[in-house]
C-alpha angles and dihedrals in degrees: 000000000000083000083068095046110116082199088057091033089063083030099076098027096264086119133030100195138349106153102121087214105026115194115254087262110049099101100044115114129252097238085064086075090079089223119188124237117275129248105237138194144210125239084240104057108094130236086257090061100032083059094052092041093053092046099039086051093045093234129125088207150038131167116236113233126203106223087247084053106260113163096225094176132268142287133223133208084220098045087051102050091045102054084042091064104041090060093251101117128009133236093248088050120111111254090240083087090065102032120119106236097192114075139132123249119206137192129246077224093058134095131256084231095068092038088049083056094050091048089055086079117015125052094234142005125217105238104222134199119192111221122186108225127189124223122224078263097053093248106136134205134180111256115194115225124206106237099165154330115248134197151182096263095050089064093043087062093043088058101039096046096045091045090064092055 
């Protein structure tokens, strides 16, 4: 049962740490990866442009914001082209019709551990940041802010350039 996972367990937040020899790097925070800030889009921009927009820019990914920052899900250069061309969404459509809508969110507070856990399954996390903001009113609610994508291969590079030093 997943419930029993140590890995899902870590995963979404039940556990902090429960690797007996935890690499050196394990407890270092996210916000140590130095990521740069990612390239968003809105709901309304179509897979035509979202394409142009991805390979112009040089990027796979890119996580696709409401204007009120909603994190709708994220969409992929190969995910786009591919339903595309299968006839399942067209080239007009919004990219909301090929976004992934499953994906995991983690904090700049939180490990490498648990991200290293995240990236186990799935091919990137959202890097997240809460921020408390104030209505006109003065009620308040958290909004949570994009800071990054994050994959497997940035942490790969963390760890291989900081083991040399």
């Amino acid at each position: 049962s997943k419930f029993l996972s140590d890995k899902w367990m870590i995963k979404n937040g039940f556990l902090n740490d429960v690797q007996e020899h935890k690499p050196w790097w394990w407890n270092i925070k996210v916000q140590k990866l130095n990521l740069s800030a990612p390239l968003i889009l809105l709901p309304e921009v179509s897979c035509q442009k979202a394409i142009e927009i991805l390979q112009e820019k040089g990027y796979d990914q890119a996580p696709v914001v409401a204007e009120s920052g909603l994190i709708l899900g994220m969409v992929t250069l190969s995910n786009t082209l591919t339903s595309v061309m299968a006839g399942n969404a067209q080239f007009s459509d919004s990219v909301t019709k090929v976004i992934y809508d499953q994906f995991s969110k983690i904090g700049l507070e939180d490990s490498l551990g648990k991200l290293s856990c995240i990236l186990e399954n799935d091919h990137f996390a959202i890097v997240v940041h809460e921020q408390m903001q104030f209505n006109g009113n003065g009620s308040s609610f958290m909004k949570q802010m994009v800071f990054g994508v994050v994959t497997a291969m940035d942490l790969l590079t963390f760890v291989s350039r900081n083991e040399k030093k």
